[in-house]
C-alpha atoms as a printed R data frame, in Angstrom:
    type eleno elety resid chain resno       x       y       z
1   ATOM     1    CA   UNK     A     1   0.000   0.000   0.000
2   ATOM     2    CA   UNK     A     2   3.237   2.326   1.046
3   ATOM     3    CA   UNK     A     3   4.379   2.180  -2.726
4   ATOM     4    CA   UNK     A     4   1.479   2.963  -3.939
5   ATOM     5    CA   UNK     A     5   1.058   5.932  -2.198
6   ATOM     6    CA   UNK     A     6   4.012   7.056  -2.864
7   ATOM     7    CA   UNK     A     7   3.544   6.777  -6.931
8   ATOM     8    CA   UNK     A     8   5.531   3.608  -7.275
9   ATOM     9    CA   UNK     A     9   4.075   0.467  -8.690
10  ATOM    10    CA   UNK     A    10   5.647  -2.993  -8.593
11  ATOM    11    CA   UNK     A    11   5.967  -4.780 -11.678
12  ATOM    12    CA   UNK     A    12   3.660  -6.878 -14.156
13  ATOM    13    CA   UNK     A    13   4.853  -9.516 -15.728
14  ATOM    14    CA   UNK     A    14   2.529 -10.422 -18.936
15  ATOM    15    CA   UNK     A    15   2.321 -13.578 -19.647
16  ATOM    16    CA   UNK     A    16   2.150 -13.668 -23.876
17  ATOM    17    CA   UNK     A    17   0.731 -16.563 -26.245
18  ATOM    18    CA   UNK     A    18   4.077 -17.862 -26.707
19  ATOM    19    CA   UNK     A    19   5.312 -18.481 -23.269
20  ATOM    20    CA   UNK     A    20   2.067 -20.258 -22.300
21  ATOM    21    CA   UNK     A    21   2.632 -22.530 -25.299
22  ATOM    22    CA   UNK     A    22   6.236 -23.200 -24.628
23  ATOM    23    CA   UNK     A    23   5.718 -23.972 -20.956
24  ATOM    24    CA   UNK     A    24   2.078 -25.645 -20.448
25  ATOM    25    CA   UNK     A    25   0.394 -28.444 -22.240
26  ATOM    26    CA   UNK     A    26  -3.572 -27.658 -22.541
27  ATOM    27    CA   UNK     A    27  -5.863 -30.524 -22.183
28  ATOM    28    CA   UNK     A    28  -9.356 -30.788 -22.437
29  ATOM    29    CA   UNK     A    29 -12.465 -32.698 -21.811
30  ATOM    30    CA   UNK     A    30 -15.549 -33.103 -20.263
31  ATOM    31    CA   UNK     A    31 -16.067 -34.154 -17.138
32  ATOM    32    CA   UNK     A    32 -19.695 -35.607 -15.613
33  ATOM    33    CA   UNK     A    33 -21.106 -34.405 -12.652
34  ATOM    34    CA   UNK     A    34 -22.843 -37.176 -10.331
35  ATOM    35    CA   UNK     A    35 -26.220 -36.246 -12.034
36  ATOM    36    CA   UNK     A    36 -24.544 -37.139 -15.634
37  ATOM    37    CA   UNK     A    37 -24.188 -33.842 -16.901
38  ATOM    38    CA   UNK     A    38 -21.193 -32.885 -18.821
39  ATOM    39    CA   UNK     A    39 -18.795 -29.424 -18.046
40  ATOM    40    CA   UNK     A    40 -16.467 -28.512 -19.944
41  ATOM    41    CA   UNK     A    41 -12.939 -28.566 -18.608
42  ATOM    42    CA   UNK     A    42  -9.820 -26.718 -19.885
43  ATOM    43    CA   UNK     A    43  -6.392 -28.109 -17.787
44  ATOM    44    CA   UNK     A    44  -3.044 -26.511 -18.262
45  ATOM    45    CA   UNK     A    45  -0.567 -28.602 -17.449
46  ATOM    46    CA   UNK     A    46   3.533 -27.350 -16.959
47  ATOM    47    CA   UNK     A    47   5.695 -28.601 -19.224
48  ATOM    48    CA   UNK     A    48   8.440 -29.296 -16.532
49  ATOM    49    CA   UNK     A    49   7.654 -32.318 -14.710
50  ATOM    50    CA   UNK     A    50  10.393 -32.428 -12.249
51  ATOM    51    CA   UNK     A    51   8.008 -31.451  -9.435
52  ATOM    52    CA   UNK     A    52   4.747 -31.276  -8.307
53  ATOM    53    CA   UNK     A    53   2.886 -28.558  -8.400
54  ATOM    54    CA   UNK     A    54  -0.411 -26.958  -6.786
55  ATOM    55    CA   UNK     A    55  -3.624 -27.113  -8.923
56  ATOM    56    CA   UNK     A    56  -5.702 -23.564  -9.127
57  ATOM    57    CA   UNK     A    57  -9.380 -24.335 -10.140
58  ATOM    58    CA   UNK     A    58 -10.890 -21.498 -11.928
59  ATOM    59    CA   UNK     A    59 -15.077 -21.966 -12.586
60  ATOM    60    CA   UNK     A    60 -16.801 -19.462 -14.249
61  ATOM    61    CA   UNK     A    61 -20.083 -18.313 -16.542
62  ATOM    62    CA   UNK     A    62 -18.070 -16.197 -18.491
63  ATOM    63    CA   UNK     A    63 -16.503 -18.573 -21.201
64  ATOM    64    CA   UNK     A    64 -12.927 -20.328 -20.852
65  ATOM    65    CA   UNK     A    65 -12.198 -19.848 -24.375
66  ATOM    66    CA   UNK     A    66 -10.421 -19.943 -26.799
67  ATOM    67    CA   UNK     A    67 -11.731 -23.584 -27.211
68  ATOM    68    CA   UNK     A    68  -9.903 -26.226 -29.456
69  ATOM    69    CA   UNK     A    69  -6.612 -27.847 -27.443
70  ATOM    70    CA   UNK     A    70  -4.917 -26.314 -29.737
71  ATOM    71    CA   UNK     A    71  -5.957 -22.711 -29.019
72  ATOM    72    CA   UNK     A    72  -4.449 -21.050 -25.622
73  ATOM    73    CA   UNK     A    73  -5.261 -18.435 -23.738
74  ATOM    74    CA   UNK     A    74  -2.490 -15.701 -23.875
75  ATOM    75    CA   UNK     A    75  -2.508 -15.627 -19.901
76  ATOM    76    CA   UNK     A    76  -2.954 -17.800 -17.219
77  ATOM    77    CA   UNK     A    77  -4.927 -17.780 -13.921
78  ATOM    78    CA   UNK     A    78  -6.444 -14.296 -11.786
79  ATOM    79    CA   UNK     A    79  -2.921 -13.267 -12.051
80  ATOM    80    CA   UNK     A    80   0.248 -13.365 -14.843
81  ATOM    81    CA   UNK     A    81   2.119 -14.141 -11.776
82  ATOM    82    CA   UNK     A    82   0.875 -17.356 -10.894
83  ATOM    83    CA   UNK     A    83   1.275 -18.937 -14.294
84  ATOM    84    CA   UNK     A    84   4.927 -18.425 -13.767
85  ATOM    85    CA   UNK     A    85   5.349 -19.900 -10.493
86  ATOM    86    CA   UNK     A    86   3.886 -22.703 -12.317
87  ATOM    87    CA   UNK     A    87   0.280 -23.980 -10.934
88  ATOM    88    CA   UNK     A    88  -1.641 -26.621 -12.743
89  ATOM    89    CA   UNK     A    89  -4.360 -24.500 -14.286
90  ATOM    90    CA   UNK     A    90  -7.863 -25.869 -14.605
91  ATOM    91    CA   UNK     A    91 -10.592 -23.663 -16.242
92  ATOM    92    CA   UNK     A    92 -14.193 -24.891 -16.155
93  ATOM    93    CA   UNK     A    93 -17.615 -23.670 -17.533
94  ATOM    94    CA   UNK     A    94 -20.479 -23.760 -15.340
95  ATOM    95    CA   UNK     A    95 -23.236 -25.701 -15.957
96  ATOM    96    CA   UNK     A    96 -25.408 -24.495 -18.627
97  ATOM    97    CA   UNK     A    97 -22.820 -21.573 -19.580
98  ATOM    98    CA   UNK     A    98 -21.206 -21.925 -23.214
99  ATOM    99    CA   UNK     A    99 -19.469 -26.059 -24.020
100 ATOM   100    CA   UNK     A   100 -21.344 -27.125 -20.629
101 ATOM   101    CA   UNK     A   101 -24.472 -29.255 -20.906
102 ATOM   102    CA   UNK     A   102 -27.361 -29.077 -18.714
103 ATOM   103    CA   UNK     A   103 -29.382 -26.155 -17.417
104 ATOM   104    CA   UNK     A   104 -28.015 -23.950 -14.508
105 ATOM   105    CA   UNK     A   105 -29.714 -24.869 -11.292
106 ATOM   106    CA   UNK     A   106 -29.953 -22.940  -8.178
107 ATOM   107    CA   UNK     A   107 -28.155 -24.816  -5.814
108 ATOM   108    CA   UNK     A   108 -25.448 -27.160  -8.204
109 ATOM   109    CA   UNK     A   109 -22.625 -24.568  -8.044
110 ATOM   110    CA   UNK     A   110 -21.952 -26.144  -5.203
111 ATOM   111    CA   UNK     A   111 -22.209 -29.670  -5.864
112 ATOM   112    CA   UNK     A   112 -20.345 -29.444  -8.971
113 ATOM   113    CA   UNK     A   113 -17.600 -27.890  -6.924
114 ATOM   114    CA   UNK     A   114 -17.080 -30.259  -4.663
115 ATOM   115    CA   UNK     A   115 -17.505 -32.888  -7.143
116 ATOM   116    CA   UNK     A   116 -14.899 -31.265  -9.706
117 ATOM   117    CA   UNK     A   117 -12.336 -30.659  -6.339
118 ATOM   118    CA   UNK     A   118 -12.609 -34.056  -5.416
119 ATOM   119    CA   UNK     A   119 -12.193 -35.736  -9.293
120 ATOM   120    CA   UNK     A   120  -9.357 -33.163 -10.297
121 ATOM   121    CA   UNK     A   121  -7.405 -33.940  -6.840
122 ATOM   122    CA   UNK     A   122  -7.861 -38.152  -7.787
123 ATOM   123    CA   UNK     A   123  -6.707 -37.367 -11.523
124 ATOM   124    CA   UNK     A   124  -3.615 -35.206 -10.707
125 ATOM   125    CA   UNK     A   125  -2.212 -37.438  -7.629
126 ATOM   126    CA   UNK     A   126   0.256 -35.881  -5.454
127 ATOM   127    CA   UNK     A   127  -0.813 -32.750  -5.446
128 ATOM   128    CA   UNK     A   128  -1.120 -30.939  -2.085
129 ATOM   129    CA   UNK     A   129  -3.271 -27.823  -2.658
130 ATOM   130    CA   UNK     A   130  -6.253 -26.959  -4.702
131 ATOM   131    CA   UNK     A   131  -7.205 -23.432  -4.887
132 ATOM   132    CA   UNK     A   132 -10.164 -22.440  -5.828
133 ATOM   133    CA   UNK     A   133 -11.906 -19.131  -7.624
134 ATOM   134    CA   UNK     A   134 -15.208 -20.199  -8.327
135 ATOM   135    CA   UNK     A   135 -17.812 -17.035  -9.804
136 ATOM   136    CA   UNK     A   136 -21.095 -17.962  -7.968
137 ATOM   137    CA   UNK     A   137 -23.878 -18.316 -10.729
138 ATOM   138    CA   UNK     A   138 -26.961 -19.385  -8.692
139 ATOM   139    CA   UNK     A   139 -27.778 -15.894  -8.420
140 ATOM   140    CA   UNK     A   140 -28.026 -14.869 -11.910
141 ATOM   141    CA   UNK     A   141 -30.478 -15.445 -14.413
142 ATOM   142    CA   UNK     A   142 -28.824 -17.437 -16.871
């Protein structure tokens, strides 16, 4: 907040097409909820598998686009700085919302979050921390 104040800003470090493609692997699928429905699920994966590395679970109404595993986003997660301290990056749209099947019902945001933690923590074993930023839906009309 100090260098703020004072005028001085800290520095951002853009991400670009290029070094997401030369450092992640995109994967993607759909996964079914316990009712059978289908959402659509992005998964950026680092390239460097000499460790193991924390999984940040992004759900959203909003589109995860650009779709096509050959098509990447030209920044990863809420921040360019997370990308590089390299976090397993999972994008996912919300039931109902764009690739997603099924309607969006008040009251499965949840559900479908704790059935998408607990499936992306069995697929990616070894991991020790899921984050989550999940943009509630349940409240709009969609």
């Amino acid at each position: 907040m100090m260098l703020l104040a004072l005028g001085m800003t800290l520095p951002v470090f853009s991400q670009g097409l290029e070094y997401v493609k030369s450092n992640y692997t995109k994967h993607e699928s759909y996964i079914a909820m316990r009712d059978g429905v289908r959402l659509f699920t992005a998964v950026y994966i680092p390239k460097d598998h000499s460790q193991t590395y924390p999984i940040l679970l992004t759900r959203t109404p909003y589109s995860i686009g650009p779709y096509g595993s050959d098509q990447y986003r030209d920044d990863l997660g809420p921040s360019p700085a997370l990308a590089r301290e390299k976090y397993i990056i999972v994008y996912q749209d919300v039931r109902g919302r764009f690739m997603s099947e099924g309607p969006c019902r008040f009251g499965s945001s949840g559900s479908d979050l704790f059935h998408i933690t607990s499936l992306v923590a069995a697929l990616l074993p070894l991991r020790r921390l899921i984050h989550i930023l999940s943009i509630v839906v349940d409240e709009l009309d969609v």
